[in-house]
N, C-alpha and C positions, 0 to 999 in steps of 0.2 A: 504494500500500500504506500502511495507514495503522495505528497501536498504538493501540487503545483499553484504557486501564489505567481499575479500578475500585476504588475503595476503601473497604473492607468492614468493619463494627464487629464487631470481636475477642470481645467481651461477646454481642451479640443476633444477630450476622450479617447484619443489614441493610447494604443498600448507602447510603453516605455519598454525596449528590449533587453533583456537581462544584460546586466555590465555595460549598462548606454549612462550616459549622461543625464541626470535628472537635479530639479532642484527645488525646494522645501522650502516654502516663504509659509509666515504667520501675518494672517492678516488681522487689526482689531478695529473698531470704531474707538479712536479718543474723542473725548469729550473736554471740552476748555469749561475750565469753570473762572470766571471771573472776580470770585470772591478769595477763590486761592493764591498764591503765592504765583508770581508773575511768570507765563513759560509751565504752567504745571498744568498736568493732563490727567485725567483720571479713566483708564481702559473699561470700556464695559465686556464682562465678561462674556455674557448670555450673547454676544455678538463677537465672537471671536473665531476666527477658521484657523486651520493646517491644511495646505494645500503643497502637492507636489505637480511639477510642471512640467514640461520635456524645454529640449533644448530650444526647439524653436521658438514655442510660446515664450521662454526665455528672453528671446532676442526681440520678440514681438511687444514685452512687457518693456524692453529698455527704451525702445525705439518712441514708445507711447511716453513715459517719462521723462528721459534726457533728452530725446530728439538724436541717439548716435547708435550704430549697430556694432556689437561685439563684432573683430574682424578675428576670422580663425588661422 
């Protein structure tokens, strides 16, 4: 009997190939509160992800962010 586990990008749903490139961001809502201490943020939990991503969404995430594509 034998577990074959697969692991699947969160973003495109493609399957990530054993020994491939994958990457693990945590995503959360902060929340500013105003009456705290300046620059301070308070995470809500009940709104918090783990997502894993393949390479390309990778590059796809940076590209939306910085405006630059990791060059390989």
């Amino acid at each position: 009997m034998s577990l074959d586990i697969k692991r699947m990008c969160d973003r495109c749903g493609e399957e990530i190939p054993e020994c491939d490139k994958y990457f693990h961001i945590e995503v959360s809502l902060r929340i500013n509160n105003l009456k705290s201490e300046r620059g301070m943020c308070k995470v809500d939990p009940s709104r918090q992800e783990n997502l894993d991503i393949c390479e390309k969404c990778k590059n796809e995430l940076n590209v939306f962010i910085y405006g630059v594509v990791e060059i390989e």
